[in-house]
ZAVO-960815 format. One record per residue (C-alpha): chain; x, y, z. Coordinates in steps of 0.1 Angstrom, whole numbers, plus 2048, in hexadecimal, padded with zeros to 3 digits. Each point is the difference from the previous one (the first is absolute). Example, Ala and Ser with C-alpha at 12.3 -4.5 7.8 and 13.67 -1.06 7.14 Angstrom:
<recs>
{A; {87B; 7D3; 84E}}
{A; {80E; 822; 7F9}}
</recs>
This chain:
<recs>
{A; {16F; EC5; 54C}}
{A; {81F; 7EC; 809}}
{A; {818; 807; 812}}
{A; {826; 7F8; 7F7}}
{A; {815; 804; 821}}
{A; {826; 7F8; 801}}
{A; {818; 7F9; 820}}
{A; {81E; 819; 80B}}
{A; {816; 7E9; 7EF}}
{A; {7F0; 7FB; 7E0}}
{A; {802; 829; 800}}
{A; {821; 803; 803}}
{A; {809; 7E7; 7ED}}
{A; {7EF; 80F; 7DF}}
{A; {80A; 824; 80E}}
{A; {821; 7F5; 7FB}}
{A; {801; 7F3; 7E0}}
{A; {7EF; 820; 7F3}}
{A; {812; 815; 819}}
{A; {7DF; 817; 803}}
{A; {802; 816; 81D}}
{A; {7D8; 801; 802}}
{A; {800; 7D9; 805}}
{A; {81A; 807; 820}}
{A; {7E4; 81E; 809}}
{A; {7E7; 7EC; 803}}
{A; {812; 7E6; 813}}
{A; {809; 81A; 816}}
{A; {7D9; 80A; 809}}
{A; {7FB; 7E1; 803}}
{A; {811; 7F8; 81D}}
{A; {7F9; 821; 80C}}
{A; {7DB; 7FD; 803}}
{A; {800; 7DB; 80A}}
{A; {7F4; 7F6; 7D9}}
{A; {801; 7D9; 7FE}}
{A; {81B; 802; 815}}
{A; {807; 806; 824}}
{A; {809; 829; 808}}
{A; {823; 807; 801}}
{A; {810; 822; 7FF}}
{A; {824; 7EF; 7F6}}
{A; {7F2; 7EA; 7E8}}
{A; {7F0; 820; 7F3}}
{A; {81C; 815; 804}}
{A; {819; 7EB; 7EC}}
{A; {7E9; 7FD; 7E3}}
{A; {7F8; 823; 7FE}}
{A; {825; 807; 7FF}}
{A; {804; 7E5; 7EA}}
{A; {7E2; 813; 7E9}}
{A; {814; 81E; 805}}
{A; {822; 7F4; 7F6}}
{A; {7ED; 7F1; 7DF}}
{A; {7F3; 825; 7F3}}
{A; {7DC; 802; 815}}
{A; {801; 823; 80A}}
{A; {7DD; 7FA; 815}}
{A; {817; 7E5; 816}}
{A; {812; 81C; 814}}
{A; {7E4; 815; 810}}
{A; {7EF; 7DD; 808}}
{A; {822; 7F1; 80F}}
{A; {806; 822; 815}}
{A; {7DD; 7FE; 80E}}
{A; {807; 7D6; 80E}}
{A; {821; 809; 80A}}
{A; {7F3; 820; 81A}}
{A; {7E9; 7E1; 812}}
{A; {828; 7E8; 7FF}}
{A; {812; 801; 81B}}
{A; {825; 805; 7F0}}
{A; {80D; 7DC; 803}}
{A; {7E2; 7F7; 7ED}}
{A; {806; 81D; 7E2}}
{A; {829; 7EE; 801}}
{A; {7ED; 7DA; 7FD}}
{A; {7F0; 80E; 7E0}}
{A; {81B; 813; 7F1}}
{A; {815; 7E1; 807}}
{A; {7E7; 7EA; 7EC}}
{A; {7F7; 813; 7E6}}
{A; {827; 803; 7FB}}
{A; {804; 7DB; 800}}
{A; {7E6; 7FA; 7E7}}
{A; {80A; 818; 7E9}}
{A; {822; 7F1; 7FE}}
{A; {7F2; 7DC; 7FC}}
{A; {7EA; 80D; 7E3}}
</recs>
C-alpha cells in the first residue's frame, strides 16, 4: 500500500487553515520522536502547546512530559514560538 507522507510545513500549513488541534498533535510527536524530521524537544514543545491552545486536551500531558527533559531556557524558546505563531495565524 502507499504511502502519502507530508513535510512539517505542509502540516501546519493545512492545520492552520482547519485550525485542528490533532493536526498540531501530531506535528508535535513528530518532532518528538524524530518522525521525518530531526528530534527536537522545542520544536515539539511549541507544537504541542500550539495543539493545546487549539482544543487537544491529549497535547498537555505530552507537552509536560518534553518539557521535564527541557532545560528552562529551552521551555521559554517554545513558549516564545508558539506565541509568535499564534499571533501570525
Amino acid at each position: 500500500m502507499a504511502r502519502f507522507e507530508m513535510n512539517t510545513a505542509e502540516m501546519a500549513s493545512i492545520a492552520a487553515g482547519e485550525m485542528d488541534g490533532l493536526a498540531f498533535l501530531e506535528l508535535g510527536m513528530m518532532y518528538a520522536a524524530g518522525r521525518s524530521v530531526e528530534v527536537d524537544r522545542v520544536a515539539a514543545h511549541k507544537w504541542l502547546n500550539i495543539a493545546a491552545a487549539r482544543g487537544c486536551r491529549d497535547a498537555i500531558p505530552l507537552r509536560a512530559e518534553i518539557a521535564a527533559e527541557m532545560t528552562t531556557a529551552e521551555i521559554a524558546d517554545a513558549q516564545r514560538a508558539a506565541r509568535m505563531w499564534l499571533t501570525l495565524h
